[in-house]
Kinemage of the C-alpha trace (Angstrom):
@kinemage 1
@onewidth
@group {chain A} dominant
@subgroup {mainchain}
@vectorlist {calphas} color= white
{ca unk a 1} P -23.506 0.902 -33.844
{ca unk a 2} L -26.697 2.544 -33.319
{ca unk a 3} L -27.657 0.407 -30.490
{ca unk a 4} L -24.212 1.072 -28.148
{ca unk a 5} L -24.977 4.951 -28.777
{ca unk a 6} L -28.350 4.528 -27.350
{ca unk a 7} L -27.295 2.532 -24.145
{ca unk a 8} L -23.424 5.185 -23.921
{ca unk a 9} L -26.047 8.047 -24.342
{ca unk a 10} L -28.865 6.306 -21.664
{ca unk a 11} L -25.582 6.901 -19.533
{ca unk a 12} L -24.886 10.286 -19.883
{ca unk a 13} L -28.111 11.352 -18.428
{ca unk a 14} L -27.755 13.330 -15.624
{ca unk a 15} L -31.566 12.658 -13.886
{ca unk a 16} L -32.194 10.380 -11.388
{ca unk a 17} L -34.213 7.848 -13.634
{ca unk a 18} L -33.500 6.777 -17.249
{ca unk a 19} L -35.909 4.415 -19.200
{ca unk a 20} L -34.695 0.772 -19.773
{ca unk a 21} L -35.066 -1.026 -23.488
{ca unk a 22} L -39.121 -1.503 -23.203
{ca unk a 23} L -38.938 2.303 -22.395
{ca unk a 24} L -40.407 1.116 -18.593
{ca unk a 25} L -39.178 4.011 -16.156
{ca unk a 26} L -36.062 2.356 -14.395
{ca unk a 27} L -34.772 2.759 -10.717
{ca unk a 28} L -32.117 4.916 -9.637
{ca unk a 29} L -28.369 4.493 -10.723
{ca unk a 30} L -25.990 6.287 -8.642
{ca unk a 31} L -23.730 8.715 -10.878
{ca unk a 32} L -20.826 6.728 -9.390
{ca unk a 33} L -22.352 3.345 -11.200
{ca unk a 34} L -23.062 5.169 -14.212
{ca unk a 35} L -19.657 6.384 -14.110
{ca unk a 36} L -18.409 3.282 -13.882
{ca unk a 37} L -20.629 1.246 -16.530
{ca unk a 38} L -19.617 3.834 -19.364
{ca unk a 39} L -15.785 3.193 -18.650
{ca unk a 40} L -16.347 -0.111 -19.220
{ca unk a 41} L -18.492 0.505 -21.883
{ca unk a 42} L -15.782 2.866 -23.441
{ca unk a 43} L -13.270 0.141 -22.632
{ca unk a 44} L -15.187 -2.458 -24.704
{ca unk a 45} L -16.214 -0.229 -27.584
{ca unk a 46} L -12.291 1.201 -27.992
{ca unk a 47} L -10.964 -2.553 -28.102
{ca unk a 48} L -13.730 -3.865 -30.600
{ca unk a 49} L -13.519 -0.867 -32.822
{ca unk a 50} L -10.794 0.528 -32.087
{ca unk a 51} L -9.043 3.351 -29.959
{ca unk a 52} L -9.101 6.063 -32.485
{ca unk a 53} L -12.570 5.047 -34.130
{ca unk a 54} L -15.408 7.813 -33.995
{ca unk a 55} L -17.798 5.165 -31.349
{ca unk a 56} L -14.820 5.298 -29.102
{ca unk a 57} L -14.503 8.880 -29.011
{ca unk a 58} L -17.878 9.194 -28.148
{ca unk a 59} L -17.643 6.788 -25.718
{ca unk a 60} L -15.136 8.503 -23.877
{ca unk a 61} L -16.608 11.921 -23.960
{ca unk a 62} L -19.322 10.612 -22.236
{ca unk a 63} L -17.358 9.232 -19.852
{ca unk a 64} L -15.635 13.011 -19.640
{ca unk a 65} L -19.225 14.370 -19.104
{ca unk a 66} L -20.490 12.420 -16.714
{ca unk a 67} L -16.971 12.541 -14.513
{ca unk a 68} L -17.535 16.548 -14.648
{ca unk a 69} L -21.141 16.371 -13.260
{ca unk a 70} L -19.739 14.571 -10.656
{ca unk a 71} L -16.852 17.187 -10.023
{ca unk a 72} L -19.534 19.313 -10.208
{ca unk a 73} L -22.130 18.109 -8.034
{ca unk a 74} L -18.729 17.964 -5.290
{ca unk a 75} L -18.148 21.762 -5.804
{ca unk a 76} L -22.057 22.622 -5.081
{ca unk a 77} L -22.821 20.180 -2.395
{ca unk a 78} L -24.544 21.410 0.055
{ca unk a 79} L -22.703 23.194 3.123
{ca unk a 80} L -23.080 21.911 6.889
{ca unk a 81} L -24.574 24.066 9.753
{ca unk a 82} L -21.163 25.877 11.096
{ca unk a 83} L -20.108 26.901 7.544
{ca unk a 84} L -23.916 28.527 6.455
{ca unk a 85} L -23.745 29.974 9.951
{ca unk a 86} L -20.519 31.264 9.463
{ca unk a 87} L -21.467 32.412 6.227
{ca unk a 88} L -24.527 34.511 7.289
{ca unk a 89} L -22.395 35.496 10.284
{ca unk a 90} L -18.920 36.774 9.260
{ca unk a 91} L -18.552 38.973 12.004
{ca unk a 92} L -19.219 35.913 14.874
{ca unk a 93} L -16.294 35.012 16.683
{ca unk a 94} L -16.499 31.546 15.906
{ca unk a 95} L -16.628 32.457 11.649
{ca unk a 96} L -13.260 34.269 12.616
{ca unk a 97} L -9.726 32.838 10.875
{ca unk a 98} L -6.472 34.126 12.368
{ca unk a 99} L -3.271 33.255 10.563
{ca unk a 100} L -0.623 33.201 13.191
């Protein structure tokens, strides 16, 4: 038990570099990956111990975590050219909206 925590919570790290099992620094993992490897993960740990077991629940909240840095990190991404230059110009006629 101890040793799927410690790879479910390696997961949920939200930095751009965990450490692998010799405690090496380890390349990058997209949050997408991540994502993806703790579903399966949560998928394997809720059919060997069960749905309603207490590893499966964490399982899945990690899953739940990492899916709402991701919503996050889509809410705060960073804006292109016309919308910060509409935003530090409101009164340009380009940053204009007319409903119609």
């Amino acid at each position: 038990m101890a040793q799927v925590l410690t790879r479910t919570q390696r997961l949920a790290k939200t930095g751009n570099q965990g450490t692998n099992s010799q405690g090496n620094q380890s390349s990058f993992i997209p949050l997408s990956l991540r994502i993806e490897m703790a579903r399966d993960e949560a998928r394997a740990i809720a059919t060997e111990k069960g749905i309603e077991s207490p590893e499966s629940a964490v399982a899945w909240d990690i899953v739940e975590e990492l899916l709402s840095v991701a919503a996050r990190k889509r809410t705060h991404e960073p804006k292109s050219a016309f919308e910060r230059y509409c935003l530090e110009h409101p009164d340009a006629s380009e940053a204009r909206i007319y409903d119609v």
